[in-house]
C-alpha positions in Angstrom: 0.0 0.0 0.0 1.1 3.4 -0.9 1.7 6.0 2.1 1.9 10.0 1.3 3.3 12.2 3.9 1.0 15.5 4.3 1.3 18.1 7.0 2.8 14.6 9.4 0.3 12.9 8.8 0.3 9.2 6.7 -2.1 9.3 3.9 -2.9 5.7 2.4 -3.8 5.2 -1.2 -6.9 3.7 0.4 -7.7 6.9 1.4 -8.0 8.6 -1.6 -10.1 5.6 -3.1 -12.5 5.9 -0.6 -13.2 9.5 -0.5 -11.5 10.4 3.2 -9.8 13.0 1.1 -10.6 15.1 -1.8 -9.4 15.5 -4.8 -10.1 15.7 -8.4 -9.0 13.9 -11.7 -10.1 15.2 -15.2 -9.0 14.6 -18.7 -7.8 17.1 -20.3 -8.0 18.6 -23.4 -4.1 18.2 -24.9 -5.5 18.7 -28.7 -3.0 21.7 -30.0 -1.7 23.4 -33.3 1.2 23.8 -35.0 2.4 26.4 -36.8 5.8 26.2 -38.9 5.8 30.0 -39.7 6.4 31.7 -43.2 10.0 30.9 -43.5 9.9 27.0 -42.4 6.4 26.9 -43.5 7.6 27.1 -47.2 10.9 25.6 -46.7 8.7 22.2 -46.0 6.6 23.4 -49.0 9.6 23.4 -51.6 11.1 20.0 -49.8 8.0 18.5 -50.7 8.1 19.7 -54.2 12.0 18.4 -54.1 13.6 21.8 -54.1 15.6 23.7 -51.4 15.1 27.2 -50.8 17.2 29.8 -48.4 16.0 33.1 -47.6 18.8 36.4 -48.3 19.7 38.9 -46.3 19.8 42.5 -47.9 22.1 43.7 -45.0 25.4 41.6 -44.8 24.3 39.4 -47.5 24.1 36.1 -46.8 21.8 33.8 -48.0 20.1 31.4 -45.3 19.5 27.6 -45.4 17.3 26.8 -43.4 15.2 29.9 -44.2 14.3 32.8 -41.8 12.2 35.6 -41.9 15.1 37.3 -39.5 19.1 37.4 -40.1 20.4 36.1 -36.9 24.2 37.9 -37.8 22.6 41.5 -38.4 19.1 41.5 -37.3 17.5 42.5 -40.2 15.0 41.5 -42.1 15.5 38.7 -45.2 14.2 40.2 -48.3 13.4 37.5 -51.1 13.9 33.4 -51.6 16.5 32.0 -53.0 16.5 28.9 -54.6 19.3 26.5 -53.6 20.6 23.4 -55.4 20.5 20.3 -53.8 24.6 19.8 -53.5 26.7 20.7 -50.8 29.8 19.8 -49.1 29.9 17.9 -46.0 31.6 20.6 -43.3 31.6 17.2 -40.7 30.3 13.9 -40.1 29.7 10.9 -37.7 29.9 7.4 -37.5 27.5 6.0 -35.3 27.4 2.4 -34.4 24.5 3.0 -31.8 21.2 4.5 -32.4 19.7 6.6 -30.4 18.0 4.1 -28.2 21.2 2.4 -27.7 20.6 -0.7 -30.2 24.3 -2.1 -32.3 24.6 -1.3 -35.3 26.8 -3.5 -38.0 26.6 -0.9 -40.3 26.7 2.7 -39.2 24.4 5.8 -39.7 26.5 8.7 -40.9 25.2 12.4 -40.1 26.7 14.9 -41.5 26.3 19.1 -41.2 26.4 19.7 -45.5 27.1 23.1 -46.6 24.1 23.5 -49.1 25.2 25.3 -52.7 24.1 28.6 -53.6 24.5 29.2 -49.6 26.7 31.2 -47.5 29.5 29.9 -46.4 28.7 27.8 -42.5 25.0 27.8 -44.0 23.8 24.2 -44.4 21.7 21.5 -43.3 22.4 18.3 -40.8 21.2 15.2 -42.6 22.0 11.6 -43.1 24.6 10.1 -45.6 24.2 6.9 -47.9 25.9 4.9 -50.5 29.3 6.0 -49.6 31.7 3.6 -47.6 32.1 4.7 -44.0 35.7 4.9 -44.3 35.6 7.1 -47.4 33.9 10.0 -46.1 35.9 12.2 -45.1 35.2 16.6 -44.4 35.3 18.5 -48.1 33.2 15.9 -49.5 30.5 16.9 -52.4 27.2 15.0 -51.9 23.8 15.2 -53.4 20.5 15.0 -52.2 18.6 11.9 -52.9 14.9 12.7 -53.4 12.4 10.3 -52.2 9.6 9.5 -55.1 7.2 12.5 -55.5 4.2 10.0 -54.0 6.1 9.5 -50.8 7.2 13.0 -49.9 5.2 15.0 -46.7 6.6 18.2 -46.7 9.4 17.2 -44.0 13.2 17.0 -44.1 12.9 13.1 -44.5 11.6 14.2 -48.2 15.4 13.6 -48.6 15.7 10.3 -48.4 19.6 11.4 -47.4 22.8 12.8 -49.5 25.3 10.5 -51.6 29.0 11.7 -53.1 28.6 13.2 -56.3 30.3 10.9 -59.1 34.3 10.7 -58.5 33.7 12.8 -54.7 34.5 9.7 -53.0 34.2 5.9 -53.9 30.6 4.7 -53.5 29.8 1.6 -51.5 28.8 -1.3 -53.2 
């Protein structure tokens, strides 16, 4: 039996089953929205049309993947979209033998922070890499996004299905 300390005095879990003290339980309402915002908002838009976008500043001019409606260097406020390839440069990477939830891996999952093209420089997106040995990859790398089919695409980052080394960028696994 549970006991519950109160003011010295031992409560019992009996007690609050059989109404010698009052309390109240109710199920709330936990329904919610979500609102991405302009700048994300049709950055997922674009993703799921298989296009990256960035947003460009008009005051230091740098040009913002992923897009915001505010420059986070100088304060002001972005002026136009930009449309972006889908190649970058991997800036760094992991090998990671674990997931998340601590289950072994034989293979690894590779993150990596890519410099997107058509970018500033620092200015990229964290994703995962494939079809690349994990002993090839190395920082400097130029990858490219592969899409998944229009069908299967949300409007999320996973529209990528992940980025791969452009031909002759580093040998692809077999």
């Amino acid at each position: 039996m549970e006991q519950f300390v109160y003011d010295s005095v031992y409560l019992h879990s009996t007690d609050f089953h059989e109404g010698r003290v009052l309390f109240e339980t109710w199920d709330p309402n936990t329904q919610y929205a979500w609102d991405a915002g302009v700048a994300i908002g049709r950055y997922l838009h674009e993703l799921r049309a298989g296009r990256l976008i960035g947003r460009s500043c008009p005051e230091c001019r740098r040009i913002l993947i992923p897009p915001r409606m505010v420059c986070e260097a100088c304060f002001c406020a972005t002026d136009r979209w930009v449309p972006l390839r889908d190649t970058g440069t991997v800036l760094t990477f992991s090998r990671c033998y674990v997931t998340w939830d601590m289950i072994k891996l034989e293979e690894p999952q590779m993150p990596a922070v890519i410099e997107i093209d058509g970018a500033s420089p620092g200015m990229g997106i964290m994703h995962m890499l494939g079809e690349v040995d994990p002993h090839s990859l190395e920082i400097g790398m130029r990858v490219q996004a592969v899409w998944k089919p229009l069908e299967e695409r949300s409007g999320a980052i996973t529209d990528i299905s992940y980025f791969r080394p452009l031909s002759g960028s580093a040998e692809s696994a077999e």
